[in-house]
Every structure is written in structure tokens, then in C-alpha cells.
N, C-alpha and C positions, 0 to 999 in steps of 0.2 A: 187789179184795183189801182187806178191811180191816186195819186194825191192830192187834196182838194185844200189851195191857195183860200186865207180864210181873212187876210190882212198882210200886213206889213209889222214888226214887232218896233213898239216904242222905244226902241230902246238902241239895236242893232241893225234897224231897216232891213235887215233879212225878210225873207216871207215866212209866214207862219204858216205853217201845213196841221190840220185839221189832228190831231192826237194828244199824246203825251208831250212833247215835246212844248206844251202852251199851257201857260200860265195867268193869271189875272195879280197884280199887283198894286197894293192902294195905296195911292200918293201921298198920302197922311194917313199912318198906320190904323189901322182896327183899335187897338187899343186905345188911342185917341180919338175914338168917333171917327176917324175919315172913313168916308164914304164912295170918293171920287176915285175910279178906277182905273187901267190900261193892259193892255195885253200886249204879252211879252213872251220872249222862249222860260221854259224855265232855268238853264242856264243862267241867262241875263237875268234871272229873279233872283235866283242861288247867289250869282255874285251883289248883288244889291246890297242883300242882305249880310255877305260877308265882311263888307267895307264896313256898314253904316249900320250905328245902334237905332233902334227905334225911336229916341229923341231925338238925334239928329233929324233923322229922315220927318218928323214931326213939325224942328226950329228950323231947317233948312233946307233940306234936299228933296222937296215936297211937289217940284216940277223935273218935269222931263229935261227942263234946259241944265237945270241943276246936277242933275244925277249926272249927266253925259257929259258933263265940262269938268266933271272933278276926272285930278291926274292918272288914277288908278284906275276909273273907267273909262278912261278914253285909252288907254293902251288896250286893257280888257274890251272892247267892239273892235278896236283894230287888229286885235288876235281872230277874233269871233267869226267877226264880217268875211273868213275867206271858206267858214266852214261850210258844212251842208245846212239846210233850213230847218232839217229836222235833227241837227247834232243837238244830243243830251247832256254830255256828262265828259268835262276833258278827261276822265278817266277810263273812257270809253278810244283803245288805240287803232287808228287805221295803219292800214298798209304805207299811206304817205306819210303818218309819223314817225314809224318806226323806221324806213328808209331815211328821213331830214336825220332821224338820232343817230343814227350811223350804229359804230362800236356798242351805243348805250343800248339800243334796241332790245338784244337780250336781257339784259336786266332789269330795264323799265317793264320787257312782259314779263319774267320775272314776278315782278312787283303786284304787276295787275291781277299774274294768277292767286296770288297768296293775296292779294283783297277780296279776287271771287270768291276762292274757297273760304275766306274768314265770312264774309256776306253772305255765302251757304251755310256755315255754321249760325250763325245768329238766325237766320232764315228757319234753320229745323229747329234754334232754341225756341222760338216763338212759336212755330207750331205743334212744339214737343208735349 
């Protein structure tokens, strides 16, 4: 099966590949009536939202030029920008993270394993 190029993400100019990894984001929150939308990984949504409360994003950060010119996400796409199209989740480690971490690598998987296993736990609480 290949991967089926579906756009460019508003956000990170990466390509958006047809799955999971895409999201739709509205420029003026839902809560507010907006309506006006874009597509984006959901990473780039995830962080959006971690920056910026729903009234900002509402009083100000209601464009593309906006979001992308403030300081913490323009580091965040020039972290981003070197990932794969379809990368989810920086908590998701590749082989070239854990080699850049050196030393850390053990403990950062470490880290990862006991978020899986905690996200299995919660996982069988909900379907418990």
C-alpha cells in the first residue's frame, strides 16, 4: 500500500499523508462560532493548542501568519519540519532519537516504556 499525498499541512509544510496523522483545525475556535478551517498534522494541532488558550486563538492567533510567527512555534516546525509526514507523537522514539540522545537513550526508553504500559493500564480501565 502506498501513501496517498493529500496536501501540504498549514502549518509545518510537510506533506500530509492520508490517516491518522491529520487533523482539521478552526481558525476561530468552535466554541466561538468559527467556522473557517485548515488541515494540519495533528501534532501541529496538539502543539497549537498547547501554546494558546481558546481566547487567544479567538483575539489573535486566528491566521496562519499568526500562529507561525509566534516564538514557540516557530522553533516547534523547525523541530518538526525534519520529521517524517506521517510522525505523530514526539513521544513516539526512533532509532535516530535515541542515537542523537546518546547516554540518555536508555532512560528516555525507559520513560516511554512505563508511559506504554501506564496507557495500557488506562486502556483495559476503560474497557474494563
Amino acid at each position: 500500500s502506498t501513501l496517498k499525498v493529500i496536501g501540504e499541512c498549514s502549518i509545518c509544510g510537510r506533506d500530509l499523508i492520508e490517516g491518522k496523522s491529520v487533523n482539521v483545525h478552526h481558525l476561530k475556535p468552535k466554541t466561538y462560532k468559527g467556522t473557517e478551517t485548515v488541515t494540519l498534522h495533528v501534532i501541529c494541532h496538539t502543539k497549537i493548542h498547547s501554546i494558546f488558550t481558546e481566547r487567544e486563538l479567538f483575539d489573535f492567533y486566528h491566521t496562519l501568519e499568526r500562529l507561525r510567527d509566534h516564538p514557540e512555534m516557530e522553533k516547534f516546525i523547525k523541530w518538526v519540519r525534519k520529521k517524517e509526514p506521517d510522525f505523530r507523537d514526539r513521544n513516539e522514539l526512533t532509532n535516530a532519537d535515541a542515537a542523537e540522545n546518546g547516554e540518555n537513550s536508555e532512560k528516555i526508553k525507559d520513560q516511554f516504556d512505563n508511559q506504554k504500559a501506564a496507557n495500557g493500564e488506562i486502556a483495559e480501565l476503560a474497557l474494563g
